[in-house]
N, C-alpha and C positions, 0 to 999 in steps of 0.2 A: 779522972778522965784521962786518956789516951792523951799523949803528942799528937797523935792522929786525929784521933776524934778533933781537937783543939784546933789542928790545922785546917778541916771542913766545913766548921761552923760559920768563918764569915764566907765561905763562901754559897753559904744556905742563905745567909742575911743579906746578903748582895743579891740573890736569885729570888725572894722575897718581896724585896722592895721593888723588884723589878715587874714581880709578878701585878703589885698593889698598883705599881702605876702603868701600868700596862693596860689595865682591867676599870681604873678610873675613867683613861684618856677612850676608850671603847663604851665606856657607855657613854658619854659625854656628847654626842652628837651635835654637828656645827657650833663648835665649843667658839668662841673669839678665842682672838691671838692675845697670850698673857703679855701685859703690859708693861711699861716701865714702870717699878713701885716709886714711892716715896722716897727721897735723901731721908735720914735721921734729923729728927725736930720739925716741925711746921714750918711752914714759909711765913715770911712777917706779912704777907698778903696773898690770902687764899686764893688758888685757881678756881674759878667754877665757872662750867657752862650750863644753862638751862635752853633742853630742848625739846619744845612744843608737838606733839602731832594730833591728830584729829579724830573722832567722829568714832572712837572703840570702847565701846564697856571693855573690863576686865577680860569679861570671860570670852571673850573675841578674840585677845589675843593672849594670854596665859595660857598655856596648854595648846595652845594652834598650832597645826600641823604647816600652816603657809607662814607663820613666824617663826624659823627655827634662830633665828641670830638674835628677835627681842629675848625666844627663851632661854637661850645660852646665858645672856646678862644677865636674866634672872636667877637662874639658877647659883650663878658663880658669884655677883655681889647682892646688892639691896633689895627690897622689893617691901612698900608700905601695901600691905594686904585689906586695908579697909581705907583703901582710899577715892575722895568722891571730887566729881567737879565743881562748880560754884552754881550754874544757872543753864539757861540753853537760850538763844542758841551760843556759836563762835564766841563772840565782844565780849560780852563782858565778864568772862572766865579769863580774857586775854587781859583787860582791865583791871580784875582781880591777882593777876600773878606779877605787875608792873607794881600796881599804886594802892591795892591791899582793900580796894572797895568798887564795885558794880557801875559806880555813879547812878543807879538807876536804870542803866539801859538794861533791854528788854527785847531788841533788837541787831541788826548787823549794819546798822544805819554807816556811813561811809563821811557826816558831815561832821559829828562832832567832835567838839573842842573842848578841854578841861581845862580850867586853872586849878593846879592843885600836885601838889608833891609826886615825885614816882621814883623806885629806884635808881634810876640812872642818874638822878638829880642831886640823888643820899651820896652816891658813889662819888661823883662831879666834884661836890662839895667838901670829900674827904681827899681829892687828891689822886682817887684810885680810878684808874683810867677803864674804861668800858665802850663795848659799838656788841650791834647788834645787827646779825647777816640773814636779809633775806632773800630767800632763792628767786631767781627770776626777777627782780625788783632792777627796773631798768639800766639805773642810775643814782645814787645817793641823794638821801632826802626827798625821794619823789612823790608827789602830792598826789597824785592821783588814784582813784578807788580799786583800779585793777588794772592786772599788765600781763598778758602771756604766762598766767599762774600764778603773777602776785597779786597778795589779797591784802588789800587795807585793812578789811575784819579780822586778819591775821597778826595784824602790825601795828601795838597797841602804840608803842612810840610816837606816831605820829598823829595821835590824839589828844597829846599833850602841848600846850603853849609854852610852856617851858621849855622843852625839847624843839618844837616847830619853826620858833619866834627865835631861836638864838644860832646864828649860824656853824658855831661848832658844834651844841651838840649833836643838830642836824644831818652834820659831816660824821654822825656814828653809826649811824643808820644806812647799812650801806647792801652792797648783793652779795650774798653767799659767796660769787666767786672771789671775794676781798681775803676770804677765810685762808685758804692756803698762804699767800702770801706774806698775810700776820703771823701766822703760825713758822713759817722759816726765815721772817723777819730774827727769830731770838728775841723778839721781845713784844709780843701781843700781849693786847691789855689782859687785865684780869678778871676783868668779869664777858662772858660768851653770851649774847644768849641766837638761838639759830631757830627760824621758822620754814620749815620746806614748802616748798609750791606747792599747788592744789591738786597736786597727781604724788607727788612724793610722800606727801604727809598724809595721805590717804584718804583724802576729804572727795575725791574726785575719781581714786584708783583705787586700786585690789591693796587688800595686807600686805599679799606679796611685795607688791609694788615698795611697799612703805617699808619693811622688812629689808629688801634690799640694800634701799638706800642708806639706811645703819649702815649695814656689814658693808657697806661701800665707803661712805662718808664717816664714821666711829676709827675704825681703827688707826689711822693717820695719825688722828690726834691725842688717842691711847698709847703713841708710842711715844709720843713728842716730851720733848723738855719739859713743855707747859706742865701737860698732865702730871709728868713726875715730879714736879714739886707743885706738890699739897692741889693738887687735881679733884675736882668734883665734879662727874658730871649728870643732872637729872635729867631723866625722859619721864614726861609725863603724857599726858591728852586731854585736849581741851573740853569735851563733853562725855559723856556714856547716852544710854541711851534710858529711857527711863526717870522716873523723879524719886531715885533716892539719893539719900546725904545723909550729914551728919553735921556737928558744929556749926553753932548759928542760924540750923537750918539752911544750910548749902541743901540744893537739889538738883546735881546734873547729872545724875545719874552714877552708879559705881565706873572705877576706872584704873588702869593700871601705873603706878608709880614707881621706878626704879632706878636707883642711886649705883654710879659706877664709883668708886672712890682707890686712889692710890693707897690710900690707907686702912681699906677694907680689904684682910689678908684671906679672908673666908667670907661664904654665904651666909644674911643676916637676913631675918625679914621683922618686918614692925605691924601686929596687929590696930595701936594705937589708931583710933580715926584721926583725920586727917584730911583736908580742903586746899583750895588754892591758895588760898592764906598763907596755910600751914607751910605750904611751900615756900612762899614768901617770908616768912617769919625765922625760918630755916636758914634761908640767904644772909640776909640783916645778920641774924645771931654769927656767921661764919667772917661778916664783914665788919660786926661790931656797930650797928646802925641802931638805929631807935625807931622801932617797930610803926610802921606804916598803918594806918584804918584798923581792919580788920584784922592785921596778921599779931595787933594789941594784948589780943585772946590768946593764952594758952589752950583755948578748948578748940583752937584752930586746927593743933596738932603741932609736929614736929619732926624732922625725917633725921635730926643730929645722931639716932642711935642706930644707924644703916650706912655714919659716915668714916668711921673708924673699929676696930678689933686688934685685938695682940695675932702676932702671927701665929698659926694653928702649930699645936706640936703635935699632929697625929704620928707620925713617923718619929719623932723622936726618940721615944723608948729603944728604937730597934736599932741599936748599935751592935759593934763589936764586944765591946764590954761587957754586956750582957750574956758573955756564949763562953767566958773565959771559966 
C-alpha cells in the first residue's frame, strides 16, 4: 500500500466511528444523560435506591409512546422481562418489597401494625445507614393515613413497630424534599428507597405524568457521587393489572422491572421470573443480609444478572492499526 493510501485510512476510521455514533445517538430517542460510571472495584457498601410506582402492567409502559424516558432506561440498562407483582391491591406488594411477606393483608387498610423484621431493620442492625423519601408526606414520621398526595398504602415503613415505636428510625422516614439535600450533603445513606405522590407515581395521573417525573427527578442523582460509586437503582410498580404471576404463586398481575446500574456498561435484560421478593432478595444479597420471608426462595427470582457487564468492546476493533 501507498504512503498515500496509509495516510487516509485513519482518517476513514475516524469518519467511521463518527458515522456509528452519530446514527446510534439518532435513533436513540429521549435517550437519558449518560451517567457517572463506577470507580474501579465495588464500594465496601453498595449504593442502592428502590423506586416504587403504581398501577402499570408491562405492556403500558414498555413500548408507550407517553413514556419515552421509562423507555430510554430500558433500552440502555436492565429490564427483568417476566416480571410480576405479589397481590392487589397497593399494601401488601408494598409489604412485600420491605419485609419479604404479605402479612395476610388483602386490603389498603391504613390501621395496621406488624411485629416483625423489615429491611430497614437488617440494614440498622448492620450499621449501614438508610431513610426513605416520600413525596408530599408533610413532615417526618407522620402517622397519618393521607396528606395532600401522601399515601400510607404507599408507605410500608410505617406499618412496622419497629420502625414506628423507635424514635430514630422514625426520623428516616421523611419527604422527598429531604432527597436533594442528602444527596449534596456528600454523604447520604446508602440505602434509597423513594415513593412518589399519588399523581407522580401515576396511581391518580396520566403515564405522562409519571414519566416526567423520572426524567425530572432520575437524572440528578445519576450524576451524583452516590450513584458513581457502586449505584443501583430499581424502578419497579406495585401492581399490573390482571392475576398473573409466577413464584409462590404471586398474582398481581405482569409488570415492568428495570435496573439502572453504574456497573451496567450495556443493555441486559433477564427473562428469569421474578416477584417482589425477588426484588427483595436482590437487595439483601447486594447488602449481604439474610434473606427475609419470602425473598428465602430462590424461585423468588433475582435481578443480580441486570447489575453488572464488562464494558462493551463494539468499537474496539476499529483502530488505526488495523488500516496499517
Amino acid at each position: 500500500m501507498s504512503r498515500r493510501g496509509r495516510a487516509t485510512l485513519p482518517a476513514i476510521a475516524v469518519a467511521v466511528v463518527a458515522v456509528l455514533v452519530a446514527g446510534a445517538a439518532a435513533g436513540t430517542p429521549a435517550a437519558p444523560r449518560t451517567p457517572r460510571l463506577a470507580a474501579t472495584g465495588p464500594a465496601a457498601v453498595p449504593h442502592v435506591m428502590l423506586i416504587v410506582e403504581e398501577n402499570r402492567s408491562e405492556e403500558a409502559v414498555i413500548g408507550a409512546p407517553q413514556a419515552p424516558y421509562v423507555n430510554a432506561l430500558a433500552s440502555r440498562y436492565g429490564m427483568a422481562t417476566a416480571s410480576y407483582a405479589e397481590s392487589h391491591p397497593s399494601l401488601p406488594n408494598y409489604l412485600e418489597l420491605l419485609s419479604g411477606t404479605t402479612w395476610g393483608v388483602t386490603d389498603d387498610g391504613t390501621g395496621y401494625s406488624f411485629r416483625g423484621p423489615t429491611l430497614a431493620d437488617q440494614l440498622q442492625q448492620r450499621g449501614i445507614r438508610w431513610r426513605a423519601y416520600m413525596e408530599s408526606m408533610p413532615r417526618p414520621c407522620y402517622p397519618g393515613g393521607g396528606f395532600n398526595g401522601y399515601a400510607k398504602k404507599h408507605d410500608p415503613f410505617m406499618y412496622f413497630r419497629s420502625i414506628t415505636g423507635t424514635a430514630t428510625s422514625c426520623a428516616n422516614v421523611v419527604p422527598f424534599t429531604a432527597l436533594h439535600a442528602d444527596l449534596a450533603s456528600g454523604a447520604p445513606p446508602a440505602f434509597l428507597w423513594v415513593t412518589p405522590n399519588l399523581c407522580d407515581d401515576g396511581h391518580d395521573c396520566s403515564t405522562e405524568t409519571m414519566d416526567r417525573w423520572l426524567a425530572t427527578n432520575l437524572p440528578p442523582l445519576l450524576e451524583s457521587s452516590w450513584f458513581a460509586q457502586d449505584g443501583v437503582v430499581i424502578i419497579t410498580w406495585d401492581e399490573g393489572s390482571g392475576g398473573s404471576g409466577c413464584c409462590r404463586g404471586a398474582h398481581g398481575g405482569r409488570i415492568a422491572t428495570l435496573v439502572v446500574s453504574s456497573r451496567l456498561y450495556q443493555h441486559a435484560s433477564s427473562a428469569t421470573p421474578i416477584d417482589h421478593a425477588g426484588t427483595l432478595r436482590t437487595i439483601e444479597e447486594l447488602y449481604s443480609l439474610p434473606f427475609l420471608g419470602d425473598a428465602a426462595c430462590s424461585c423468588s427470582g433475582d435481578l443480580r444478572s441486570l447489575i453488572e457487564s464488562p464494558p462493551t468492546a463494539a468499537l474496539t476493533w476499529l483502530t488505526v492499526s488495523h488500516f496499517r
